[in-house]
N, C-alpha and C positions, 0 to 999 in steps of 0.2 A: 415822671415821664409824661410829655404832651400827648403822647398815642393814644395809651391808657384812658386818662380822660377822654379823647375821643371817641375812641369805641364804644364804650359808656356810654357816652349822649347818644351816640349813632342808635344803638339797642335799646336804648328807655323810649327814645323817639317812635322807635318803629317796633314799641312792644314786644320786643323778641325776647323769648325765654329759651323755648325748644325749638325757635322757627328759626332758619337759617339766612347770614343775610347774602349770602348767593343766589337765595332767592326771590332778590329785588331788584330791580332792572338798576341799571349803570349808572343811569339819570336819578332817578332816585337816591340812592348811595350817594352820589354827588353833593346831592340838595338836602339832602340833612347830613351831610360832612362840613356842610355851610363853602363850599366849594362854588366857583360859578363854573354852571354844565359849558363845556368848550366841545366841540367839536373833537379834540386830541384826548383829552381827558375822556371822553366818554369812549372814545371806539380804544382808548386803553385799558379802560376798566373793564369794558366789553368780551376783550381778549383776555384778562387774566381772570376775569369769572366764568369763562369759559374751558379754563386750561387749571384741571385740578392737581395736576405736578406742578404746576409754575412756569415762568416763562424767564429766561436771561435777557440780558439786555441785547444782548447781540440778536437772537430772535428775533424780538421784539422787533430792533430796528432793522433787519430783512426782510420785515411782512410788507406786502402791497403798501398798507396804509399809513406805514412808518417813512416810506423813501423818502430820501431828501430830504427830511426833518430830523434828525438826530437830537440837534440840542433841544427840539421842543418834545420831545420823545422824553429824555434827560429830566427836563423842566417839570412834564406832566408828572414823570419816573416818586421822584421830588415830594410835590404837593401831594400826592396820591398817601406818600408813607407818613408823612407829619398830618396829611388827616386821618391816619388811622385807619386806614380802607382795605392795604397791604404792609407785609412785612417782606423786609431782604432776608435772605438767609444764601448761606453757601451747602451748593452740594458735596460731593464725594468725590469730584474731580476738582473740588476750591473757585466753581463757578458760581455767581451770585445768580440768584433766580429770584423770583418777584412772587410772591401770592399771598393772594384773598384772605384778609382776616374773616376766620369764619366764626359762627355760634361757639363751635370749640375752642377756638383761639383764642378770641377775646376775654377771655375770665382773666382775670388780671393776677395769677395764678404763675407762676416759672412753670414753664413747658418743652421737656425735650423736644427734640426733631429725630425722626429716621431720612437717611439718604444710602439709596442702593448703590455700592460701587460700580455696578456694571450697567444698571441704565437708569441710572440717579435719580428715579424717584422717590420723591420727599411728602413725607407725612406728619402731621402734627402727632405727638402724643401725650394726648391731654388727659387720660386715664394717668399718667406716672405723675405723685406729687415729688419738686424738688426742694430742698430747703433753700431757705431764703438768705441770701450773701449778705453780712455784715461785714463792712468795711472801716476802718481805721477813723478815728477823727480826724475830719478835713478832707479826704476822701469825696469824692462824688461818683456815683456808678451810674454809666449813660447805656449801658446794652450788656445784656447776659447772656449770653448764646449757649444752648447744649444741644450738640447733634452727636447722634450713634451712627456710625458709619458699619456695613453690614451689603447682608444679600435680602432685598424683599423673597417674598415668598415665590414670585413668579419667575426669577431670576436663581431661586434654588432648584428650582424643582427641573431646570432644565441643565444643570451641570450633576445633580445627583442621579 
């Protein structure tokens, strides 16, 4: 996977062990994603380092700064996850949402997801080890998704 590697370089770059890269400005993240800082690209990274549920696309492109760009929304959407910056995942309603590969995430590691069914926030969970898929000869594995779909805690404590 091209991510993997990326994240990697992104983190050897910017010496990160325990330091988190959320917090590095947008432009930064860009410029060692080896990324050229744009204008879209940056107030998108901006808002999804911002936003530690994640953001859908649809969001995304309802914000001020999205209007009337969609496909370069789309485009930035794109470059952002092949350099390793963000991952897609779906929530609990089957909507794709955008966030921040973080210190946690990036260990190159299989990592569940939580997604609340009732206000589908999504959390990495990188404390659970999963075992690693071996597939068939001839076989190529491009994405391995595992989400636990549930009630976060904030979401229980208000129907119990």
């Amino acid at each position: 996977m091209v991510y993997c590697n990326n994240v990697a370089n992104i983190a050897t770059q910017f010496n990160v062990t325990k330091m988190h890269l959320e917090n590095f400005s947008a432009e930064d993240l860009l410029r060692k994603a080896n990324l050229k800082v744009t204008k879209w690209r940056k107030v998108l990274l901006q808002k999804i380092i911002s936003s530690p549920n994640g953001l859908s696309y649809s969001d995304l492109s309802q914000s001020t700064e999205f209007e009337g760009h969609r496909v370069t929304l789309y485009r930035a959407l794109i470059d952002l996850e092949e350099a390793g910056l963000i991952e897609k995942l779906r929530d609990a309603s089957g909507t794709i949402i955008y966030m921040l590969i973080t210190s946690e995430s990036k260990s190159h590691k299989l990592h569940p997801h939580f997604s609340c069914r009732m206000c589908n926030y999504v959390i990495c969970l990188t404390d659970i080890n999963l075992p690693s898929v071996v597939l068939p000869a001839g076989y190529t594995k491009e994405q391995v998704i595992c989400l636990v779909y549930g009630l976060c805690d904030k979401c229980n404590a208000t129907i119990a």
